[in-house]
C-alpha positions as a Python dict, from the first residue, in 0.01 Angstrom:
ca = {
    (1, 'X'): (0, 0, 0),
    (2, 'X'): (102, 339, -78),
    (3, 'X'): (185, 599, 206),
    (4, 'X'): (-46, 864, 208),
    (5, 'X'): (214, 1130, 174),
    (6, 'X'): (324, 970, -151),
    (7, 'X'): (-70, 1001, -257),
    (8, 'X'): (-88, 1341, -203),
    (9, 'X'): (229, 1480, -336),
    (10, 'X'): (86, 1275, -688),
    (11, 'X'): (-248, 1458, -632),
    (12, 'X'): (-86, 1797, -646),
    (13, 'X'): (191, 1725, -898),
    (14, 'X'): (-132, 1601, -1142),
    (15, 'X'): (-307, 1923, -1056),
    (16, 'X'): (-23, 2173, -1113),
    (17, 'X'): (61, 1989, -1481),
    (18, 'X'): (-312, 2005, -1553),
    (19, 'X'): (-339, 2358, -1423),
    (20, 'X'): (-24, 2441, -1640),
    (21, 'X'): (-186, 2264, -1953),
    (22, 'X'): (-531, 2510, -1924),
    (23, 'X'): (-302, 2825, -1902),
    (24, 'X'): (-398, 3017, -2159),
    (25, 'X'): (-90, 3222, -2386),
    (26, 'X'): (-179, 3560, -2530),
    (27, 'X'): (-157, 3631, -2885),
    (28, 'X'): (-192, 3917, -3140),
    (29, 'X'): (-584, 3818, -3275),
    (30, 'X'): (-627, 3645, -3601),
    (31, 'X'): (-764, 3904, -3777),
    (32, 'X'): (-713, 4317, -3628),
    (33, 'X'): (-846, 4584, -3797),
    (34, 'X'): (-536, 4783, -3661),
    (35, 'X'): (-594, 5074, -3423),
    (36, 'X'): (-891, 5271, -3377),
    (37, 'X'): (-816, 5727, -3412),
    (38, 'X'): (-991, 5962, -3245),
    (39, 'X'): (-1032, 6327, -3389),
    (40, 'X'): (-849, 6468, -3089),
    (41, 'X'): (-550, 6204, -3215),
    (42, 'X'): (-616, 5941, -2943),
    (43, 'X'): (-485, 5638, -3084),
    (44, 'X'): (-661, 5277, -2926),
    (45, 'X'): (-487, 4947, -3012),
    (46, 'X'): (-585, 4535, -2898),
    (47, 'X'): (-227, 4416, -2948),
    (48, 'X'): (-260, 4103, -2792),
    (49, 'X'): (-525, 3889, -2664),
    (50, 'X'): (-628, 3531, -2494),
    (51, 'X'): (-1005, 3384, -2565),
    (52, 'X'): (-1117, 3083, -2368),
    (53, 'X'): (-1479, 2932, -2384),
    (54, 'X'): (-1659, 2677, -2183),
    (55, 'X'): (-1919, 2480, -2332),
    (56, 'X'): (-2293, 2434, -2131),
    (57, 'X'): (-2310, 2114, -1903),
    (58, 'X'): (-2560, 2019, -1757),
    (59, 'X'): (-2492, 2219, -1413),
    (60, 'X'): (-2402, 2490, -1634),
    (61, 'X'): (-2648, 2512, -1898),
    (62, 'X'): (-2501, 2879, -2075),
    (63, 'X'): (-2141, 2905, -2256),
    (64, 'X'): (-1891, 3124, -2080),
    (65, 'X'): (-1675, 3313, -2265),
    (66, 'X'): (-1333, 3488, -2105),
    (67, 'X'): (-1191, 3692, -2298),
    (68, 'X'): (-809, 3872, -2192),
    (69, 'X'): (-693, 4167, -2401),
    (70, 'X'): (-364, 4359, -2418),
    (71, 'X'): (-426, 4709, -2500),
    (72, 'X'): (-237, 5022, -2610),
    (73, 'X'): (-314, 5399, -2575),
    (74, 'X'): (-167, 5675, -2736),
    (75, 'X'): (-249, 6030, -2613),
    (76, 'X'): (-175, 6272, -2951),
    (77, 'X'): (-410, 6509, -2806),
    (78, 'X'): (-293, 6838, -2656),
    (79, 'X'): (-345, 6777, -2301),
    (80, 'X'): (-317, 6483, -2082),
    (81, 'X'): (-626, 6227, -2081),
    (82, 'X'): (-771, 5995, -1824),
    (83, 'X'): (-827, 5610, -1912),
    (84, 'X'): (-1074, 5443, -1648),
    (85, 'X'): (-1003, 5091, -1697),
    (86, 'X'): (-1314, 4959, -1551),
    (87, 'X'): (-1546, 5138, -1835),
    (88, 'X'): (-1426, 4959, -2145),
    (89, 'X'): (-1652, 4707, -2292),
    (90, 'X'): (-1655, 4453, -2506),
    (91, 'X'): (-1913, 4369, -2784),
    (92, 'X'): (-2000, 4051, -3014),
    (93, 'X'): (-2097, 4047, -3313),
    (94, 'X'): (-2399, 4113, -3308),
    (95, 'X'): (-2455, 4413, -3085),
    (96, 'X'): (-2673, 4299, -2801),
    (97, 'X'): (-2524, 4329, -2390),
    (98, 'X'): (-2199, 4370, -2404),
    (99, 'X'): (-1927, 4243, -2162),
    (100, 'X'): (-1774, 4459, -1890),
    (101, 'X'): (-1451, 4418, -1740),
    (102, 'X'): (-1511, 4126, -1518),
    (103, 'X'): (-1166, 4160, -1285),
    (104, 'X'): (-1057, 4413, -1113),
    (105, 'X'): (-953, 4697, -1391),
    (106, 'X'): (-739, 4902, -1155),
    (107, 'X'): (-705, 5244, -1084),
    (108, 'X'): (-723, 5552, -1334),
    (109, 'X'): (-461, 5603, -1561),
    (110, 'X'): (-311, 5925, -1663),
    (111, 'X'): (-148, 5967, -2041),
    (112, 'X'): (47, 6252, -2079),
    (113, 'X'): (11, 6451, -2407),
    (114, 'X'): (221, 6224, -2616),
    (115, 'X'): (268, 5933, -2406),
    (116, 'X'): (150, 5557, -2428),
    (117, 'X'): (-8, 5311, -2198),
    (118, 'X'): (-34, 4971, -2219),
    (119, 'X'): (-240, 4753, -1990),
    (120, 'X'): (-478, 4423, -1976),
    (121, 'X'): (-792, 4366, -1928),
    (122, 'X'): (-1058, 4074, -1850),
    (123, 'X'): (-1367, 4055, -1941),
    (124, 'X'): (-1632, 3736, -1916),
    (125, 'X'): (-1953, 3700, -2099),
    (126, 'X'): (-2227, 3395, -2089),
    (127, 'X'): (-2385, 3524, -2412),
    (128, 'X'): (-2324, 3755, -2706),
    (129, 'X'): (-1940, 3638, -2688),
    (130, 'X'): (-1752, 3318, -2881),
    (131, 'X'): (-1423, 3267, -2976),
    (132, 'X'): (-1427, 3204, -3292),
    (133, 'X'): (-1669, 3540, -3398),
    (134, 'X'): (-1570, 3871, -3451),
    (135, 'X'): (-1550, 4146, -3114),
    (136, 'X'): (-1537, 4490, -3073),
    (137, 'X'): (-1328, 4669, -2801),
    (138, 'X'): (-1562, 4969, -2673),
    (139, 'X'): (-1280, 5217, -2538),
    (140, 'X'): (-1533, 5541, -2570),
    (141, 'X'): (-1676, 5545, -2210),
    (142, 'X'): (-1308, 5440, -2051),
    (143, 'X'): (-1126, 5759, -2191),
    (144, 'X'): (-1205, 6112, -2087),
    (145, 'X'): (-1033, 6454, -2209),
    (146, 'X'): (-1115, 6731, -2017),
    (147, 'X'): (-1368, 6571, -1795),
    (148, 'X'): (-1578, 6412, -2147),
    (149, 'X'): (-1543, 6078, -2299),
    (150, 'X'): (-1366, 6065, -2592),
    (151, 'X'): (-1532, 5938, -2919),
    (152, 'X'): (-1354, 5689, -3082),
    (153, 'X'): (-1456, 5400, -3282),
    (154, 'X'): (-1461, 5043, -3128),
    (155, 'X'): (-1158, 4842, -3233),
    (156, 'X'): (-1267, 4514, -3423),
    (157, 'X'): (-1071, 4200, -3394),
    (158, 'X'): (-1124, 3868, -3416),
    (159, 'X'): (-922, 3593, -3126),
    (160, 'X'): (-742, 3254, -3265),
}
């Protein structure tokens, strides 16, 4: 008979490598429209990105979609500009609820007149969302100039 320390340390070792095997490695998307320019020469990029969906079980009966994106912000305006993290969202293909940053976003960002930021973020969606369809990054509501949001168009991409 096995000793029960022996046991465990196999239980864990099989849960780390299975862990390790579900890790999910961001990429640039499959298809990127490129960035997204505002008139006020705000630049909005999805570099990078990691798309993960669960198929319904039985417990479970909706898809779940997570959905981790690498983004870039260039500030060619003439004053500094605010990025709130937590207001981006992300829309499917066709239009309906879209996704709001599901982990914490962090704190506001400040982009100094000619400056970049780059940063993640995490969104998770049970509907509206799939991997394999086309999204749209939403950046409008999460960047202010001056105290308004700053239009710019929503960045299309599509994940591996």
């Amino acid at each position: 008979m096995k000793q029960p320390s022996v046991i465990c340390v196999a239980a864990i070792a099989a849960f780390l490598i299975g862990a390790g095997a579900c890790a999910t490695t961001m990429k640039p998307p499959a298809v990127n429209s490129g960035p997204a320019l505002s008139r006020d020469g705000i630049q909005v990029a999805v570099l990078r990105q990691a798309c993960s969906q669960a198929a319904p079980v039985d417990e479970v009966p909706t898809t779940s979609v997570d959905e981790t994106i690498e983004i870039q912000i260039r500030n060619g305006a003439p004053e500094p500009i605010v990025v709130h993290p937590d207001r981006f969202r992300l829309i499917g293909p066709a239009g309906d609820a879209p996704a709001a940053v599901s982990s914490p976003a962090g704190d506001t960002l400040t982009v100094a007149q000619g400056g970049q930021q780059t940063f993640e973020l995490q969104f998770t969606a049970s509907s509206g969302l799939a991997c394999t369809q086309e999204m749209r990054l939403d950046a409008s509501p999460g960047i202010t100039l001056r105290d308004s949001p700053v239009a710019v168009q929503p960045v299309p991409f599509r994940p591996l």
